[in-house]
MILUMTOR-421931 format. One line per 10 residues: number of its first residue (from 0); their letters; for each residue x, y, z of C-alpha. Coordinates in Angstrom, 1 decimal. Example, Ala and Ser with C-alpha at 12.3 -4.5 7.8 and 13.67 -1.06 7.14 Angstrom:
% residues 2
0 = as = 12.3,-4.5,7.8; 13.7,-1.1,7.1
END
This chain:
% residues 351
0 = xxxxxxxxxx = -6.2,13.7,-21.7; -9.4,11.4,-22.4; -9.6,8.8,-20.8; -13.6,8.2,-20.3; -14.3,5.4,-22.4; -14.6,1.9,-21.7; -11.5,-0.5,-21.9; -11.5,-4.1,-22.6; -9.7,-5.2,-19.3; -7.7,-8.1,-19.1
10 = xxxxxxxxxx = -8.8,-10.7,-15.9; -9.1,-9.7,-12.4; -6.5,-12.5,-11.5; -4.0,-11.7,-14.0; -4.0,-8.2,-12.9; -3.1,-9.5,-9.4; -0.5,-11.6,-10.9; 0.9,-9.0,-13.5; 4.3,-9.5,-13.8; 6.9,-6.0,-13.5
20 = xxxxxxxxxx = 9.1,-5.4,-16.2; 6.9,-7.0,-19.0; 4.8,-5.9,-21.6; 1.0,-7.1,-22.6; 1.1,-10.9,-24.1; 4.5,-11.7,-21.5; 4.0,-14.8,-19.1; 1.2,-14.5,-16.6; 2.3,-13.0,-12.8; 3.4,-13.6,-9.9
30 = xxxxxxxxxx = 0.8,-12.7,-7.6; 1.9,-9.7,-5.9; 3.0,-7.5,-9.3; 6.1,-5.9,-7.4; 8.4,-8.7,-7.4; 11.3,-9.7,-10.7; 9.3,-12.6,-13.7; 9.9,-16.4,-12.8; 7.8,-19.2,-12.8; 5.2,-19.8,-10.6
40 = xxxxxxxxxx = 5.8,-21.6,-7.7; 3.6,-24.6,-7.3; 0.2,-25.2,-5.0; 1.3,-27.3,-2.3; -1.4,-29.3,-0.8; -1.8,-27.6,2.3; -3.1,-24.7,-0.2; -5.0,-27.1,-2.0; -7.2,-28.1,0.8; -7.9,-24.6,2.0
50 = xxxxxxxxxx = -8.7,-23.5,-1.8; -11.2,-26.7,-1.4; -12.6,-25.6,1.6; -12.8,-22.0,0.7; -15.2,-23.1,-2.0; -17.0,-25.2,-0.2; -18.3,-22.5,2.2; -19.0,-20.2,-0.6; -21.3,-22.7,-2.0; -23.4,-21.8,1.0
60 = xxxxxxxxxx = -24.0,-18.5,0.1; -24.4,-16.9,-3.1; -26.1,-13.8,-2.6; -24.9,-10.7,0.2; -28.7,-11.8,1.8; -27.7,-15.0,1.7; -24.2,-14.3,3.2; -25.7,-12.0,6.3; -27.8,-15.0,6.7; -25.3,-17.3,7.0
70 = xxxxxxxxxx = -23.1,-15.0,9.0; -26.2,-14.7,11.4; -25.5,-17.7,12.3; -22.7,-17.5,15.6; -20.9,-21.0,14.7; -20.6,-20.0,11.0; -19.5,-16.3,11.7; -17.2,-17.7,14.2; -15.8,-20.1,11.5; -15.6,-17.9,8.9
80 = xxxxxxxxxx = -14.0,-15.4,11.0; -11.1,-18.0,12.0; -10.5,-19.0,8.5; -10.8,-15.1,7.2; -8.1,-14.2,9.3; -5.8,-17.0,7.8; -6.2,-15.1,4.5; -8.8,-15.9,1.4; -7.1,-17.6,-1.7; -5.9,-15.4,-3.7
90 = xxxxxxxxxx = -7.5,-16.8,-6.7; -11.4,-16.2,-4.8; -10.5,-12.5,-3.4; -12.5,-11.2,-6.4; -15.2,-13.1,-5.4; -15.1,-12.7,-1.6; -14.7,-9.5,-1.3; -17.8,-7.9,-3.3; -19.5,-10.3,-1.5; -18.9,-9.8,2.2
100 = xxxxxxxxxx = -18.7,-5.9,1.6; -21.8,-5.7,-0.4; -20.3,-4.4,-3.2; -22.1,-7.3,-5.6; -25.5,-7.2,-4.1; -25.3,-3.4,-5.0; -24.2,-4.3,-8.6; -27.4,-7.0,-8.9; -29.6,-4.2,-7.9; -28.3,-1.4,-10.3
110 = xxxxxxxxxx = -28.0,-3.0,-13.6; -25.9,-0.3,-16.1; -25.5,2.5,-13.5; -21.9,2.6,-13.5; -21.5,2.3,-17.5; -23.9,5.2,-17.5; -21.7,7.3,-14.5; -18.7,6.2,-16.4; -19.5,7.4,-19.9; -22.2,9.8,-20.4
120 = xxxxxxxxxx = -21.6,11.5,-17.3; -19.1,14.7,-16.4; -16.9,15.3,-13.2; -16.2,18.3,-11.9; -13.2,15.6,-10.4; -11.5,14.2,-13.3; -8.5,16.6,-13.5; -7.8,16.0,-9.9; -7.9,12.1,-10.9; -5.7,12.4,-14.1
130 = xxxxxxxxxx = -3.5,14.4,-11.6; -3.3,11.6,-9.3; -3.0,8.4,-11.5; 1.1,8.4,-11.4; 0.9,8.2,-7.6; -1.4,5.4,-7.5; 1.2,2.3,-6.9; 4.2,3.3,-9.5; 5.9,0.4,-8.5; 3.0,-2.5,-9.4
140 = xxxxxxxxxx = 3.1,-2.9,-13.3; -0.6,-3.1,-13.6; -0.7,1.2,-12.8; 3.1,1.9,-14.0; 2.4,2.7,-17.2; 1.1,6.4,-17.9; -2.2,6.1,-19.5; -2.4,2.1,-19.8; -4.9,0.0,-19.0; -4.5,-0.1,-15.2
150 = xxxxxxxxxx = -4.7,3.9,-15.0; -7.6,3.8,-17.4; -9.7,1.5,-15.5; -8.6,3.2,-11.8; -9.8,6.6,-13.8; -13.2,5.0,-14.8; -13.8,3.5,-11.6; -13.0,7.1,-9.2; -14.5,9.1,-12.0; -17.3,7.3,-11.7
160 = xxxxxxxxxx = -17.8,7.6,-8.0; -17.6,11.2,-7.8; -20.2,11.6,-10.2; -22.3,9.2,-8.2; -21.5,11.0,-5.0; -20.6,14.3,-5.8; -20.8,15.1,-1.7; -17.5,13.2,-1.5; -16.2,13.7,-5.1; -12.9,12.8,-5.0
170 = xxxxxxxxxx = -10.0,13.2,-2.5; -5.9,11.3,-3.4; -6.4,8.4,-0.7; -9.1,7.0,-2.5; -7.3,6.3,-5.3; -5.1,3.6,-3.5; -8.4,2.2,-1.9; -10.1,1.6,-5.3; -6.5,0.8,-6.9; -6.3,-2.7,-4.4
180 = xxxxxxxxxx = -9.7,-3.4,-5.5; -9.2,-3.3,-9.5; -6.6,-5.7,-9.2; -9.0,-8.8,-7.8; -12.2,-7.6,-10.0; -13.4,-5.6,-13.2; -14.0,-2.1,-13.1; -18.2,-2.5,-12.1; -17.1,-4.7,-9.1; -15.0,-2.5,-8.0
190 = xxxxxxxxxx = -17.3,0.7,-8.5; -19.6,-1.3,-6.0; -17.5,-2.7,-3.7; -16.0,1.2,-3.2; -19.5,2.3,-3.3; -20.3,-0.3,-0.3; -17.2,0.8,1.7; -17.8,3.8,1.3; -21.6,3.7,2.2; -21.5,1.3,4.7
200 = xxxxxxxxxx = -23.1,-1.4,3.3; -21.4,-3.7,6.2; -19.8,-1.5,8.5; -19.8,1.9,9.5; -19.6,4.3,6.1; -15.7,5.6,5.3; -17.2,8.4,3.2; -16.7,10.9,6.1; -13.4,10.2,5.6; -13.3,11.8,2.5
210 = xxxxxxxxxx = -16.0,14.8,2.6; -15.1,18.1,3.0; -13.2,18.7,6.7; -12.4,14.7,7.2; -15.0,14.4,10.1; -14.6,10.9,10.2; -10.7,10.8,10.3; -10.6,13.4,13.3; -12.9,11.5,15.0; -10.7,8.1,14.4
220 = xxxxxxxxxx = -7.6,9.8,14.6; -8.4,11.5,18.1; -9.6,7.6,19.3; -6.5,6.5,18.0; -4.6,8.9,19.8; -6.2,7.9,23.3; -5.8,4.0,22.1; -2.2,5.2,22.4; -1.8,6.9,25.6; -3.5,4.1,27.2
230 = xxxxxxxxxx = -1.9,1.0,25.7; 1.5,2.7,25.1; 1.9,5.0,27.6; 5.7,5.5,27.4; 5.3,6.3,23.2; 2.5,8.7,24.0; 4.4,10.6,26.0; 7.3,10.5,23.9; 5.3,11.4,20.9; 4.3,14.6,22.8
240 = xxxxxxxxxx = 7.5,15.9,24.2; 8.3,16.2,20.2; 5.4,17.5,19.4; 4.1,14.8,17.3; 0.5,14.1,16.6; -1.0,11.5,15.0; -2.2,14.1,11.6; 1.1,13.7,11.2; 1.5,10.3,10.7; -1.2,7.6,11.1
250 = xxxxxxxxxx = -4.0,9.6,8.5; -2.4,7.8,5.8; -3.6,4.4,7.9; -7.3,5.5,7.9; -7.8,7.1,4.2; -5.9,4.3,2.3; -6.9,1.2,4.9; -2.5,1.3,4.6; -2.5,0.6,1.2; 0.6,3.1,1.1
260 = xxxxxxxxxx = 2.3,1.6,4.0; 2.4,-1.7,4.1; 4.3,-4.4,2.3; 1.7,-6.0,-0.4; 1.9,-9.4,1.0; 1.1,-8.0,4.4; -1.9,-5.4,2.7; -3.7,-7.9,1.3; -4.3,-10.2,4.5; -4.8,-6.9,6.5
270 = xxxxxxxxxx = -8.0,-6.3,3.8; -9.2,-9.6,3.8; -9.6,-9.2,7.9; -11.0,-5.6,7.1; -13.4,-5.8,4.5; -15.3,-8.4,7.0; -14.5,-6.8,10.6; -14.5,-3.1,9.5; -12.2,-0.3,10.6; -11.4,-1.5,14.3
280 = xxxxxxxxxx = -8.8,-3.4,12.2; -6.9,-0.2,11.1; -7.0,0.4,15.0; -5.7,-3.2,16.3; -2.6,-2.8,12.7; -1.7,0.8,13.5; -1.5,-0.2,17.4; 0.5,-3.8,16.5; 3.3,-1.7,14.5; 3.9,1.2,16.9
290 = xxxxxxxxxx = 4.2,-1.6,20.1; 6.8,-3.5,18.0; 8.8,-0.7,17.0; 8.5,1.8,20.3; 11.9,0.8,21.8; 13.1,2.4,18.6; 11.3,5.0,18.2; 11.6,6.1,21.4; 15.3,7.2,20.5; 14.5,9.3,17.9
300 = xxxxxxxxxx = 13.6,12.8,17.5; 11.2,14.8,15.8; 12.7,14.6,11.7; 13.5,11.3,12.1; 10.6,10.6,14.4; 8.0,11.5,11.8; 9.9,10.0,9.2; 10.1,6.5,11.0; 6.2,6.5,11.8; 5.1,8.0,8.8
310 = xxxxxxxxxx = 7.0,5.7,6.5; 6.6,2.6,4.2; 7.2,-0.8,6.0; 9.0,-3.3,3.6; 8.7,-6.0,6.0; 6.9,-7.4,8.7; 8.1,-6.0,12.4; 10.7,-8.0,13.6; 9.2,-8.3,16.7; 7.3,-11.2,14.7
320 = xxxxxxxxxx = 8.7,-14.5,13.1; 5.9,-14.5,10.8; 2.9,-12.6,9.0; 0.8,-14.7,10.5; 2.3,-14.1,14.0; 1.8,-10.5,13.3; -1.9,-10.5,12.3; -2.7,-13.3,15.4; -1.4,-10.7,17.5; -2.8,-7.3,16.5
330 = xxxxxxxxxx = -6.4,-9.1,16.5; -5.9,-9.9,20.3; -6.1,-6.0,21.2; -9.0,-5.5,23.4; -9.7,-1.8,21.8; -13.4,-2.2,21.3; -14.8,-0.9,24.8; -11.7,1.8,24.9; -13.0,2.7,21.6; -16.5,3.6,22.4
340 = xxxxxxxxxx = -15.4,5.4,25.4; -13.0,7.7,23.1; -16.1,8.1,21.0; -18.3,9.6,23.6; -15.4,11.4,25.1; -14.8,12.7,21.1; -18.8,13.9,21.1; -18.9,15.2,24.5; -15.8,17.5,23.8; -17.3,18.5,20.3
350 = x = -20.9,19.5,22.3
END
């Protein structure tokens, strides 16, 4: 199947708001692609005002040197932090993102490197991707369609990356990584934005979570087993007397950032909060879920046990009356100092 060459893509934000069950030219989406057509609901003002002020502060800063600057600064970080973790309008994701990851200062700086990557260039990869594409979100209309613009663009994008680091090439989870991103930006944003995640541009590179062995994910998934034995100590030990590790259940987490497990709503307020804290926030989610749903997993066994931690959440945890609830909550987990001690320990058993 060829699917190298360039497509003309529809917008960013009517990719985000592509609606299921229609075909190209149908009325524009609702926002999260999954859910029956209908009107869109209108912007009540509350919305309105934090659109306004959302633009306001990214008036400040056009520029990723611009933005570190600003972030440099503790009362803007601390304000921008506040209002990051509220969620970024949906309409300025697209813009937000490649510019608090890095993604579009590395796209200023390497003018016609992707088209070149994309189209003149061969991957030993691009089976693997074609192989892949039907897994990538079936149920969002933008990727449902076998060979339509969605899996094109998601095929330029990883095709792309694995000529550009052929070190990582190209493993399934990052299809779901670069997948959230083509939905908010075109195909180049999105190469870069990867490429900053990836790299760490702003936060600790993910790439060893994808290079041959998965050094970074058994060093994060052997913190996040110690995160659990010392913060749910009654699930630990359950988890052990069936035998369950976390490989078996939490890896999905790391290598998609839970675009696979998660309900879209929820994803896409757990990446705003990521893309500008980093992968702690995996930590404090993962941790969030498994202490709102321990009294039930703890009467489970090991089929139903794996299949309970290992599965796709359609809703927020009951435990919460809100998402917002939810996400207040998992960001007050004091994991950072437990964190580096697991890292050290992680090293120390390794030397």
């Amino acid at each position: 199947m060829g699917m190298g060459g360039a497509m003309d893509e529809a917008g960013p934000s009517s990719r985000a708001r592509a609606m299921s069950g229609g075909a190209a030219g149908t009325s524009l989406p609702e926002p999260l692609g999954f859910v029956p057509p209908g009107d869109d609901p209108p912007r009540d003002e509350k919305e309105t005002r934090k659109l306004r002020k959302w633009r306001k502060m990214l008036e400040r800063a056009t520029t990723h040197d611009q933005w570190k600057a600003a972030l440099s600064q503790p009362g803007f970080r601390k304000k921008f932090t506040m209002r990051n973790r509220k969620g970024v309008p949906d309409e300025l994701r697209g813009i937000v993102w490649p510019l608090v990851s890095g993604g579009r200062e590395l796209l200023l700086r390497n003018p016609g490197v992707y088209e070149r990557l994309m189209l003149f260039e061969s991957s030993a990869s691009e089976l693997d991707i074609v192989r892949d594409l039907n897994r990538t979100f079936p149920g969002h209309v933008y990727y449902a369609q076998r060979h339509g613009p969605g899996q094109r663009s998601l095929y330029n994008v990883l095709k792309a990356y694995s000529v550009f680091d052929r070190s990582v090439g190209y493993v399934q989870g990052m299809g779901f990584v670069t997948g959230v991103l083509l939905l908010y930006m075109c195909e180049e944003d999105a190469f870069w934005t990867l490429v900053a995640l990836l790299k760490g541009a702003h936060h600790v590179p993910m790439e060893g979570m994808y290079q041959e062995g998965l050094p970074l994910l058994q060093r994060y998934l052997y913190q996040f087993d110690g995160l659990v034995e010392h913060f749910l100590p009654r699930l630990c030990q359950h988890l052990r007397q069936e035998n369950i590790v976390p490989t078996m259940y939490c890896s999905q987490w790391f290598i998609t950032v839970f675009s696979y497990t998660l309900p879209f709503g929820c994803l896409l307020r757990v990446w705003d909060i990521f893309i500008h804290e980093g992968m702690r926030v995996v930590f404090a989610i993962g941790l969030e879920l498994l202490r709102c749903e321990e009294e039930d997993l703890l009467g489970l066994k090991f089929e139903n046990l794996v299949q309970a931690l290992s599965g796709k959440r359609n809703a927020v945890p009951k435990a919460h009356a809100s998402l917002d609830d939810f996400l207040r909550k998992a960001m007050t987990w004091n994991i950072k100092k437990k964190l580096r001690e697991l890292d050290e320990a992680y090293e120390g058993e390794r030397g």
